[in-house]
OpenMM code with the backbone's topology and positions (N, CA, C; nanometers):
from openmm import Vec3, app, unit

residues = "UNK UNK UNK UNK UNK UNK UNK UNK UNK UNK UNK UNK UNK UNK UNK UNK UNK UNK UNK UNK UNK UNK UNK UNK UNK UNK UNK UNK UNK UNK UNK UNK UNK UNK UNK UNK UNK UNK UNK UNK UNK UNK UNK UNK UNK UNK UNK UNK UNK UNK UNK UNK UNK UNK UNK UNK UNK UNK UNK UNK UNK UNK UNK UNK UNK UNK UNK UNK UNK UNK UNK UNK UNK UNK UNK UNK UNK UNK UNK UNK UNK UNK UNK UNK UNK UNK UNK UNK UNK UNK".split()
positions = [
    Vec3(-1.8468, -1.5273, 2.9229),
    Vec3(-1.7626, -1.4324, 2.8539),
    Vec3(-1.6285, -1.4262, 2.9251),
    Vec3(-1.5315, -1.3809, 2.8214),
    Vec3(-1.4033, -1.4075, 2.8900),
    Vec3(-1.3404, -1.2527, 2.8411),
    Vec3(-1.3148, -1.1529, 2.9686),
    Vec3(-1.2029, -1.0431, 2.9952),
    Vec3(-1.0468, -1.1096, 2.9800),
    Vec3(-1.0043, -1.1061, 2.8422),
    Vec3(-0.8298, -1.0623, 2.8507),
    Vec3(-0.7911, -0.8824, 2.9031),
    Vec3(-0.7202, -0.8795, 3.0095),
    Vec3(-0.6832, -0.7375, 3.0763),
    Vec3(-0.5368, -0.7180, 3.1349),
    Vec3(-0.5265, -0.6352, 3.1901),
    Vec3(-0.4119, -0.6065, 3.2479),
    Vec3(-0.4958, -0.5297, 3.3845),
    Vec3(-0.4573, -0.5863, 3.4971),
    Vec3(-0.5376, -0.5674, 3.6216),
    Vec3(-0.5609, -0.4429, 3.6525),
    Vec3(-0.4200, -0.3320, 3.6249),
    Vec3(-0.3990, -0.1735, 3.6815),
    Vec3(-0.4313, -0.0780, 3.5783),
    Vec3(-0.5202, -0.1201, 3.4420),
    Vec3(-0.5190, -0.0729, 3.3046),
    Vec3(-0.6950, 0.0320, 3.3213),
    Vec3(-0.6921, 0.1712, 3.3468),
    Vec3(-0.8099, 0.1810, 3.3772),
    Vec3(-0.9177, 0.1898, 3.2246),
    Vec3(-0.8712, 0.1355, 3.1518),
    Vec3(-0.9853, 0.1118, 3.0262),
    Vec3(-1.0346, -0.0705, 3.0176),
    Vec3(-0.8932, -0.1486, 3.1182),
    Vec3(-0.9940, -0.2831, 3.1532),
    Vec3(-1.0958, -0.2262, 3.2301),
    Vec3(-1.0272, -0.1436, 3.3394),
    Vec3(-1.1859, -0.1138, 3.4115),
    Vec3(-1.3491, -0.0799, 3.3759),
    Vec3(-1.2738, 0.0254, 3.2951),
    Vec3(-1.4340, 0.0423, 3.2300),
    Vec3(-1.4717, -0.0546, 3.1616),
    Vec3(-1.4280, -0.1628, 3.1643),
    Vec3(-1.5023, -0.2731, 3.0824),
    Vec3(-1.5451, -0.3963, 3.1076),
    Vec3(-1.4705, -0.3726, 3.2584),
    Vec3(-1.5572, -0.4832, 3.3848),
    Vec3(-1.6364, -0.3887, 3.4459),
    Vec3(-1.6349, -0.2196, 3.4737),
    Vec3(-1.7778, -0.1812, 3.4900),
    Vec3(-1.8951, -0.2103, 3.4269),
    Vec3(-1.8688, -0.1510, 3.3301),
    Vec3(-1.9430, -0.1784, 3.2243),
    Vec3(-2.0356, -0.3536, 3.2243),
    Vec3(-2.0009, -0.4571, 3.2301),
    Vec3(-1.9916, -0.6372, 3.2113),
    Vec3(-2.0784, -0.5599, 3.3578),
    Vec3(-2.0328, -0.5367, 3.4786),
    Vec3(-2.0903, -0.5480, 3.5926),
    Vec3(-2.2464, -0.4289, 3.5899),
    Vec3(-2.2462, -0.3730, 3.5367),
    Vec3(-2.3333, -0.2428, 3.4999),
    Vec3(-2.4608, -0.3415, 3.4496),
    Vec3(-2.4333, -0.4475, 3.3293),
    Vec3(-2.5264, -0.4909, 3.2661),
    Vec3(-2.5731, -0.6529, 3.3253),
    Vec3(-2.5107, -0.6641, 3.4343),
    Vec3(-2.5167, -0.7879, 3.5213),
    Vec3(-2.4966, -0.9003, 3.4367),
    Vec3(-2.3798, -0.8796, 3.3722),
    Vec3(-2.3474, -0.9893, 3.2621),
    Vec3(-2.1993, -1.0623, 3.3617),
    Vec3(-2.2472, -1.2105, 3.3430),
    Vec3(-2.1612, -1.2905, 3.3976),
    Vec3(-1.9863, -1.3188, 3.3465),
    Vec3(-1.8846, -1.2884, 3.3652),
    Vec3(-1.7747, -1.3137, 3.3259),
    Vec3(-1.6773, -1.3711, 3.3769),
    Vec3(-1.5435, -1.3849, 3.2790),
    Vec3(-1.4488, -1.4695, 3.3722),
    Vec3(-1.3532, -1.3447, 3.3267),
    Vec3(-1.2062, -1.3194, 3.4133),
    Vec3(-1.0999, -1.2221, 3.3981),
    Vec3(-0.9677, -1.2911, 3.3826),
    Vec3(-0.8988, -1.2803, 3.2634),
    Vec3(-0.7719, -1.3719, 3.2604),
    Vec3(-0.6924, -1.2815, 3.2496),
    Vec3(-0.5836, -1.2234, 3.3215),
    Vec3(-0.5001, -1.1398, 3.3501),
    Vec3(-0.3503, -1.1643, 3.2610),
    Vec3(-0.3508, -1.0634, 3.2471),
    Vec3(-0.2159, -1.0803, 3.0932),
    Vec3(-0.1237, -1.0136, 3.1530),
    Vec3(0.0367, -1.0630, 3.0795),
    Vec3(0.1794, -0.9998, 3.1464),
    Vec3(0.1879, -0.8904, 2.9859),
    Vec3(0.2207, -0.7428, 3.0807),
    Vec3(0.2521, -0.6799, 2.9890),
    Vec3(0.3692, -0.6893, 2.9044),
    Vec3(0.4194, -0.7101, 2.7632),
    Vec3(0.4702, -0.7230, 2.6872),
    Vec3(0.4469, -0.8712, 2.6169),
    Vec3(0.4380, -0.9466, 2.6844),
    Vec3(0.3878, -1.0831, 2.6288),
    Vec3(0.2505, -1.0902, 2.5944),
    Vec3(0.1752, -1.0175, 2.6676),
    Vec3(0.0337, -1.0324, 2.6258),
    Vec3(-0.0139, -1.0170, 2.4424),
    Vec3(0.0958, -0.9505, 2.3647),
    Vec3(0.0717, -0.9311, 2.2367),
    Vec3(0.0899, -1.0788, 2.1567),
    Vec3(0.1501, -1.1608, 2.1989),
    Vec3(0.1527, -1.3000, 2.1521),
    Vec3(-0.0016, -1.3607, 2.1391),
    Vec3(-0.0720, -1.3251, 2.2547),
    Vec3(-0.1995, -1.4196, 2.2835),
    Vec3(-0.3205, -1.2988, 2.1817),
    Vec3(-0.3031, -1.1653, 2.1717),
    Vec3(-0.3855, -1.1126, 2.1451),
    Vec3(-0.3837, -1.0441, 1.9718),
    Vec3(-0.2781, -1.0259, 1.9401),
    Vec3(-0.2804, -1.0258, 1.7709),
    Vec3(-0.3456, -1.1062, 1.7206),
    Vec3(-0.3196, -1.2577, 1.7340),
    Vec3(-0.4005, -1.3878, 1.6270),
    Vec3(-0.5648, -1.3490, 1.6576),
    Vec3(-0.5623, -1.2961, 1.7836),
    Vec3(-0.7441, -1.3130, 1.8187),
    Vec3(-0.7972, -1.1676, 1.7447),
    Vec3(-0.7285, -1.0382, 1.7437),
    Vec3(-0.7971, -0.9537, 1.6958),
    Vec3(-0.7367, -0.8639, 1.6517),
    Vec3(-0.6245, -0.8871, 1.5975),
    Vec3(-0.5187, -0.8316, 1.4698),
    Vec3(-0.4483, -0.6912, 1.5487),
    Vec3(-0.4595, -0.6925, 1.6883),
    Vec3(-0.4298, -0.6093, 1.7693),
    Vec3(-0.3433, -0.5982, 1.9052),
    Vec3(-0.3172, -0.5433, 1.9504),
    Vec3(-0.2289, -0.5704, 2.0982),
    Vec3(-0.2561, -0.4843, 2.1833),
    Vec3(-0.4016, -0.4470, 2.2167),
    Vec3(-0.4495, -0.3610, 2.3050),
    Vec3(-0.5050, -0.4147, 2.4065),
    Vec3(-0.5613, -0.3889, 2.5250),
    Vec3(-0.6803, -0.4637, 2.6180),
    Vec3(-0.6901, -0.3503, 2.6435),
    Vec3(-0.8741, -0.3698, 2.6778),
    Vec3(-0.9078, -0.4463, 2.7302),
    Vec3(-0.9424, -0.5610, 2.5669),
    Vec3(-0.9819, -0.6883, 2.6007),
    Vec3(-1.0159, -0.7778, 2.5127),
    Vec3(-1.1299, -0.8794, 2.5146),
    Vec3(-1.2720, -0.8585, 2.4586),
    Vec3(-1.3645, -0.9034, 2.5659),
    Vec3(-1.4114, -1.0850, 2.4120),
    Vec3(-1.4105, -1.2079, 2.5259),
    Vec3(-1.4523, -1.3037, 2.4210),
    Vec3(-1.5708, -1.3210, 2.4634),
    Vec3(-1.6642, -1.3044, 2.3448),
    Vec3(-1.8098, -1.3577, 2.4490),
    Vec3(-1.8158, -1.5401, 2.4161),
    Vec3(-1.7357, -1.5867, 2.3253),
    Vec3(-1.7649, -1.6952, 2.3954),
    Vec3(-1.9123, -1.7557, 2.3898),
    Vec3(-1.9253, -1.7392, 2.3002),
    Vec3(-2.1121, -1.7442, 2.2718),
    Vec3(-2.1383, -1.8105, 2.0757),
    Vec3(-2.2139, -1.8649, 2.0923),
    Vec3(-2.2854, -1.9024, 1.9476),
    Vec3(-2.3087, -1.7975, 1.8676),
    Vec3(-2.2674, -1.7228, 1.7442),
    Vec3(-2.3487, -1.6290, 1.6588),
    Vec3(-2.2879, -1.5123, 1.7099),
    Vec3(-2.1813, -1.4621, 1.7743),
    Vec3(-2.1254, -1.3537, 1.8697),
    Vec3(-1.9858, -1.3383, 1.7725),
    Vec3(-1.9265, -1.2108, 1.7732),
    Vec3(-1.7765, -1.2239, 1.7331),
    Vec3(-1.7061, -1.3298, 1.8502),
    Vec3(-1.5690, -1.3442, 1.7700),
    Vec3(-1.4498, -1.4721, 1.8813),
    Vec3(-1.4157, -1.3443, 1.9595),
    Vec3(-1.3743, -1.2165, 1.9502),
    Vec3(-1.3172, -1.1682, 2.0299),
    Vec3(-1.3433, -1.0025, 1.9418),
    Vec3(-1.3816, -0.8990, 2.0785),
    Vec3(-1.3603, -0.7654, 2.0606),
    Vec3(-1.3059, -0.6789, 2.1607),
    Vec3(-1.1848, -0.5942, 2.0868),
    Vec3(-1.0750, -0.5022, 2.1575),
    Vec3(-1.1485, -0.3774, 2.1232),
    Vec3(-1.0766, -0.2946, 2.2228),
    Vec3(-1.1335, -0.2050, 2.2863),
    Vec3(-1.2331, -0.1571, 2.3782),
    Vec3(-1.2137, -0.0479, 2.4379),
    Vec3(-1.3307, -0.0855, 2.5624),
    Vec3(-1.4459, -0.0087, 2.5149),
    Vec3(-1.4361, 0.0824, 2.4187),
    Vec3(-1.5655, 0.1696, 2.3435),
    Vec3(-1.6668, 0.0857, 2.2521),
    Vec3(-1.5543, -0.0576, 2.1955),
    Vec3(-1.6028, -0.0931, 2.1069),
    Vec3(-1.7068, -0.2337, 2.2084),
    Vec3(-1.6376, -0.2443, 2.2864),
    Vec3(-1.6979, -0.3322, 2.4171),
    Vec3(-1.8234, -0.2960, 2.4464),
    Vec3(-1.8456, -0.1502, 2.4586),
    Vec3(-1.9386, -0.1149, 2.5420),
    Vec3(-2.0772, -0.1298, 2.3752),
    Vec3(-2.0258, -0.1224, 2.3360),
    Vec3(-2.1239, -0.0976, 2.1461),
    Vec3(-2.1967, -0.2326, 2.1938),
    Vec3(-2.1008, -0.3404, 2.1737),
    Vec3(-2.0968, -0.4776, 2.1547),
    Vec3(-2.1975, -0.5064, 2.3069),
    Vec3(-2.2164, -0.4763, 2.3956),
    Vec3(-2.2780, -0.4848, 2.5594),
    Vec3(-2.4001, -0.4257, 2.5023),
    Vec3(-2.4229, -0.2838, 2.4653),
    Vec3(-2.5694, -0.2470, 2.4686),
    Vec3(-2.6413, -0.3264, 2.3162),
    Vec3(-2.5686, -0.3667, 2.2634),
    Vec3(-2.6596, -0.4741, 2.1360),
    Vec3(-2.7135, -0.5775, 2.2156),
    Vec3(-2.6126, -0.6390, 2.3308),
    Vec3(-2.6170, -0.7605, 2.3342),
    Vec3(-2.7240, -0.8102, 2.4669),
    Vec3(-2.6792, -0.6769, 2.5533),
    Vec3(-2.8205, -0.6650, 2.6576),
    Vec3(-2.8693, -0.5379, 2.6672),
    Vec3(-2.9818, -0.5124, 2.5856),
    Vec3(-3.0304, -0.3956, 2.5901),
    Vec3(-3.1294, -0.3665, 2.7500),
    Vec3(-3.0799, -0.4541, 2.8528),
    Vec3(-3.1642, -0.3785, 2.9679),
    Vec3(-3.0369, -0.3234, 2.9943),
    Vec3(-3.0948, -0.2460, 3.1204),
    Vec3(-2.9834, -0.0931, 3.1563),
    Vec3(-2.8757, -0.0501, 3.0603),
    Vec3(-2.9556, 0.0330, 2.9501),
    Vec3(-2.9092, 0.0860, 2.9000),
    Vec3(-2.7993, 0.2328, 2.9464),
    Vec3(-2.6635, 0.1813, 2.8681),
    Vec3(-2.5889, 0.3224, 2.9325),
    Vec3(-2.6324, 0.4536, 2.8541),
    Vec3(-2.6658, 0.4603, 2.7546),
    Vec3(-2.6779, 0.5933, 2.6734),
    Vec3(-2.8419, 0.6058, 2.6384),
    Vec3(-2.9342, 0.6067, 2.7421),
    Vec3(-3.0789, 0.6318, 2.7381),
    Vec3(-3.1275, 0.6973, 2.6398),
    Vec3(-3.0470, 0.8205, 2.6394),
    Vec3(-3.0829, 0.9353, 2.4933),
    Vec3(-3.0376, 0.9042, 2.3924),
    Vec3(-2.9407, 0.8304, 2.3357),
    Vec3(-2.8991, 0.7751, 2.2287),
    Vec3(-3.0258, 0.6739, 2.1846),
    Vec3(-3.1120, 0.5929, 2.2751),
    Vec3(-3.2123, 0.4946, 2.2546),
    Vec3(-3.3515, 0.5540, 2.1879),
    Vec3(-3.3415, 0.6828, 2.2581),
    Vec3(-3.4423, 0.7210, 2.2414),
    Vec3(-3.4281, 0.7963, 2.1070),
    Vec3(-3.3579, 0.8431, 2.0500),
    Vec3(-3.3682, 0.9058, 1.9229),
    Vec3(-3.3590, 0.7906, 1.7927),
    Vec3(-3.3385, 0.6959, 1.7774),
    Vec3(-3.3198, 0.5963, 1.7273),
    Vec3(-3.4733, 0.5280, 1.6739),
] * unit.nanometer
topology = app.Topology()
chain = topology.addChain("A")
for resn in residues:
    res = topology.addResidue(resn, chain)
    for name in ("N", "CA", "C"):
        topology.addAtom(name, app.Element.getBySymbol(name[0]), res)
């Protein structure tokens, strides 16, 4: 999986916590602020990071935001779950 971020951005953070929370392996490609909207509109009609590619067979090419990150993490590895009580009512 591949982190597009901005290094000092604390919603990349929560989203390499998060990647590190679920012991999911990644790579971090660090973006220049104002240019970074060149590389990240075509991928997800947006200019936000954090920007997570999983990079995987059968997976979206790319998802922005770090809420929508974390959605996309507990589908994708449901061990250590962050929202236990959310699991359980379900």
């Amino acid at each position: 999986m591949l982190l597009l971020q901005f290094s000092t951005s604390h919603y990349c953070r929560k989203a390499r916590l998060a990647l590190g929370y679920k012991g999911i392996v990644y790579r971090v490609k660090n973006l220049t602020p104002g240019f970074h909207a060149l590389q990240l509109k075509p991928k997800t009609g947006a200019t936000t990071v954090p920007v997570l590619c999983p990079e995987l067979p059968g997976q979206p090419e790319c998802i922005s935001d770090s809420s929508e990150i974390f959605r996309f993490l507990e589908e994708f590895s449901p061990i250590a779950v962050y929202f236990p009580w959310k699991r359980n009512r379900d």
